[in-house]
Backbone as ProteinMPNN parsed JSONL, in Angstrom:
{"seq_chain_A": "XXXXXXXXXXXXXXXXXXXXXXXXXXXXXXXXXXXXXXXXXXXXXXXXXXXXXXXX", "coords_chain_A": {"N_chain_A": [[120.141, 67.721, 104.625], [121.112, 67.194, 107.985], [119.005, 66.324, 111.055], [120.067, 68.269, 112.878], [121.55, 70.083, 112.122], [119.455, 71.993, 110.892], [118.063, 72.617, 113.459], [119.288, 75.489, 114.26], [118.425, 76.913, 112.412], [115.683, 77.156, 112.921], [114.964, 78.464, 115.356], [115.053, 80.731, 114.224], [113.155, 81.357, 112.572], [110.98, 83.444, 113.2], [112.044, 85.746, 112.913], [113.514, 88.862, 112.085], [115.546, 88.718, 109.75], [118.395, 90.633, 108.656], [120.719, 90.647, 106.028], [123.887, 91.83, 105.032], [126.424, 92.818, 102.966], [129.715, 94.556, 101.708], [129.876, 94.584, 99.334], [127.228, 92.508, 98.073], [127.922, 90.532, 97.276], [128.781, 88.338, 99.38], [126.786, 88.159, 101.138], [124.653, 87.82, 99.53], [125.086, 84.745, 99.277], [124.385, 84.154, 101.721], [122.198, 84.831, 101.964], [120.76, 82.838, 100.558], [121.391, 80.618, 101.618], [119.973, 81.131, 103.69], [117.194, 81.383, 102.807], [117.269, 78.92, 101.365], [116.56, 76.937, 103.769], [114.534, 77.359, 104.82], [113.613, 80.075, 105.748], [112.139, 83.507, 106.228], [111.541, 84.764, 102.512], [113.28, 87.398, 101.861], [115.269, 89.95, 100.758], [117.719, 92.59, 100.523], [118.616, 94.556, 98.386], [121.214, 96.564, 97.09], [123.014, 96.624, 99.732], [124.328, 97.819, 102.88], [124.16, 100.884, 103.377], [121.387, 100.977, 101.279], [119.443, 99.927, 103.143], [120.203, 101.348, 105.662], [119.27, 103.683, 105.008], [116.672, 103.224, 104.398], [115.177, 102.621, 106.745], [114.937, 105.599, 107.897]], "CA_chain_A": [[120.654, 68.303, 105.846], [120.07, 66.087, 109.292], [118.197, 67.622, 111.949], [121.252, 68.782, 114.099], [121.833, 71.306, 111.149], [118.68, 72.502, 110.59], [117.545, 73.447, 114.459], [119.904, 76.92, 114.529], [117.335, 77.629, 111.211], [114.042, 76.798, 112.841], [114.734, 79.482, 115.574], [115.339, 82.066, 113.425], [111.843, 81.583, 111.774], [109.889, 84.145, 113.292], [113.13, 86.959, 113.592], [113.369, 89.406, 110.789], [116.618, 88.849, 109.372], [118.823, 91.377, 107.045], [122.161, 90.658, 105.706], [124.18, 92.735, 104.132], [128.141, 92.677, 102.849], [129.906, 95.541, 100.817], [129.57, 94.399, 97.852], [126.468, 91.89, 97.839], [128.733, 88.809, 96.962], [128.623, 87.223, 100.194], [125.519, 88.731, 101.303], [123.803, 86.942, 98.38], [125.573, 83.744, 99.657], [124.021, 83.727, 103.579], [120.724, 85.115, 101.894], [120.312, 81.947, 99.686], [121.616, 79.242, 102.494], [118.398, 80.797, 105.243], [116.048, 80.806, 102.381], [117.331, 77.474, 101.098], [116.834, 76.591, 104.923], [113.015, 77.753, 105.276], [113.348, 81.219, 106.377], [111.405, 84.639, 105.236], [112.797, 85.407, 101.369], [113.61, 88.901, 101.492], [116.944, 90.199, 99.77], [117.686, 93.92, 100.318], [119.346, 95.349, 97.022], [122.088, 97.716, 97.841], [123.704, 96.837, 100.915], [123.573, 98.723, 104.257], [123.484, 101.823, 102.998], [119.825, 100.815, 102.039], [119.015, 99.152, 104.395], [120.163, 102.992, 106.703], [118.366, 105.477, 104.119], [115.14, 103.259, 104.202], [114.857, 102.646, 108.067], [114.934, 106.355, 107.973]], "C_chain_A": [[120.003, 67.593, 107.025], [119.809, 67.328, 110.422], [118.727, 68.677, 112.898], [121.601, 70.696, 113.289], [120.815, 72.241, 111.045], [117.618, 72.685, 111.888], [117.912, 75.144, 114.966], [118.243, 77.303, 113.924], [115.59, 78.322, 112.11], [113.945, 77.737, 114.116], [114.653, 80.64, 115.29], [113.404, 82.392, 112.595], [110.848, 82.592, 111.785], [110.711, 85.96, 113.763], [112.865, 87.604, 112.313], [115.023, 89.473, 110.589], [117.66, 89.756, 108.44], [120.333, 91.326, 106.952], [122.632, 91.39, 104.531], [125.813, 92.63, 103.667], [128.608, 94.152, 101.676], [129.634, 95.772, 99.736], [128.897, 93.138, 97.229], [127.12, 90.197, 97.757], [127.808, 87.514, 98.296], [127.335, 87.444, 101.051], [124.486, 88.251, 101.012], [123.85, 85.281, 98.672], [124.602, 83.281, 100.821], [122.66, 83.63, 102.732], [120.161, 83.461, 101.624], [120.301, 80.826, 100.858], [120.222, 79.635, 103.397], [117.423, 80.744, 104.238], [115.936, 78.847, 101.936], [116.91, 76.254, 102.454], [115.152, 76.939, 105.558], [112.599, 78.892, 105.703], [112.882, 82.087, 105.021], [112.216, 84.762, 103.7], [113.014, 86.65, 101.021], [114.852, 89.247, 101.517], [116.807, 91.703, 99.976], [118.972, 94.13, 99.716], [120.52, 96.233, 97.733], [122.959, 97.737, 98.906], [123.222, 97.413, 102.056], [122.92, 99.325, 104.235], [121.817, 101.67, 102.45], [119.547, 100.485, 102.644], [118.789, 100.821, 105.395], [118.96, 103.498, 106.159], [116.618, 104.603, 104.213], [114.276, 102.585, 105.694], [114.625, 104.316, 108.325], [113.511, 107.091, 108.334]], "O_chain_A": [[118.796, 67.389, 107.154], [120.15, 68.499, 110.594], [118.148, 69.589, 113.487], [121.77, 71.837, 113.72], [121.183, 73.414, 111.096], [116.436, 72.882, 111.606], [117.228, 75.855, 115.702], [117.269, 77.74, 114.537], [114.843, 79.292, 111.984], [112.762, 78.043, 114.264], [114.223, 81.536, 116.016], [112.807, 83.418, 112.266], [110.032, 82.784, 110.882], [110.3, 86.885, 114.465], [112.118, 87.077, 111.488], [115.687, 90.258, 111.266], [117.624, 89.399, 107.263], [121.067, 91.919, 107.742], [122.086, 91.561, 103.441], [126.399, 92.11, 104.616], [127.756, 94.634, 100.929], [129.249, 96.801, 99.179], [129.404, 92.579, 96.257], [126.718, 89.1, 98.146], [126.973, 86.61, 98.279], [127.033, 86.453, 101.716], [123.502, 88.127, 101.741], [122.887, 84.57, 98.385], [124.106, 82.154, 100.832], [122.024, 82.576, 102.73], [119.308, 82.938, 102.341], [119.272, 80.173, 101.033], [119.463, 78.746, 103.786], [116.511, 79.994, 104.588], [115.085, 77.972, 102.092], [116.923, 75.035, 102.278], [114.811, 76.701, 106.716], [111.428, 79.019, 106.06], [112.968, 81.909, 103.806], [113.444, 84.851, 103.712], [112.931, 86.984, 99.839], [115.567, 88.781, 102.404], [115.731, 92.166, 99.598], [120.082, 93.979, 100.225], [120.529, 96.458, 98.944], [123.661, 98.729, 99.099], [122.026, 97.55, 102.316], [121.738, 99.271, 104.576], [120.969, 102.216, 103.156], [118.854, 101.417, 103.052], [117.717, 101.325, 105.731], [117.887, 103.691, 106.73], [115.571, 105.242, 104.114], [113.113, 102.183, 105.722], [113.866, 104.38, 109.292], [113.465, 108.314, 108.467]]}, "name": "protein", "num_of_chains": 1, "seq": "XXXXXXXXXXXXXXXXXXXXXXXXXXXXXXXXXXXXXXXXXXXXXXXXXXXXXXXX"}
């Protein structure tokens, strides 16, 4: 990846990111491209809905 691609990434580095999709598919997709990309690796299981019930 040349460097044009990989400056969005390198602001994101210090954000807390959480993606989520209905049914993980594409969710699983983004997750993999910002870790593949240098960012935090955290995956939240479940979708939104966790994501809601454990901001709670």
């Amino acid at each position: 990846m040349n460097k044009e691609h990989r400056q969005p990434y390198e602001l994101l580095k210090d954000k807390e990111i959480v993606i989520h999709c209905q049914f993980e598919l594409h969710g699983n997709v983004a997750y993999r491209q910002l870790v593949n990309n240098g960012l935090k690796d955290r995956n939240l299981i479940g979708g939104y809905r966790t994501y809601k019930f454990a901001k709670m």
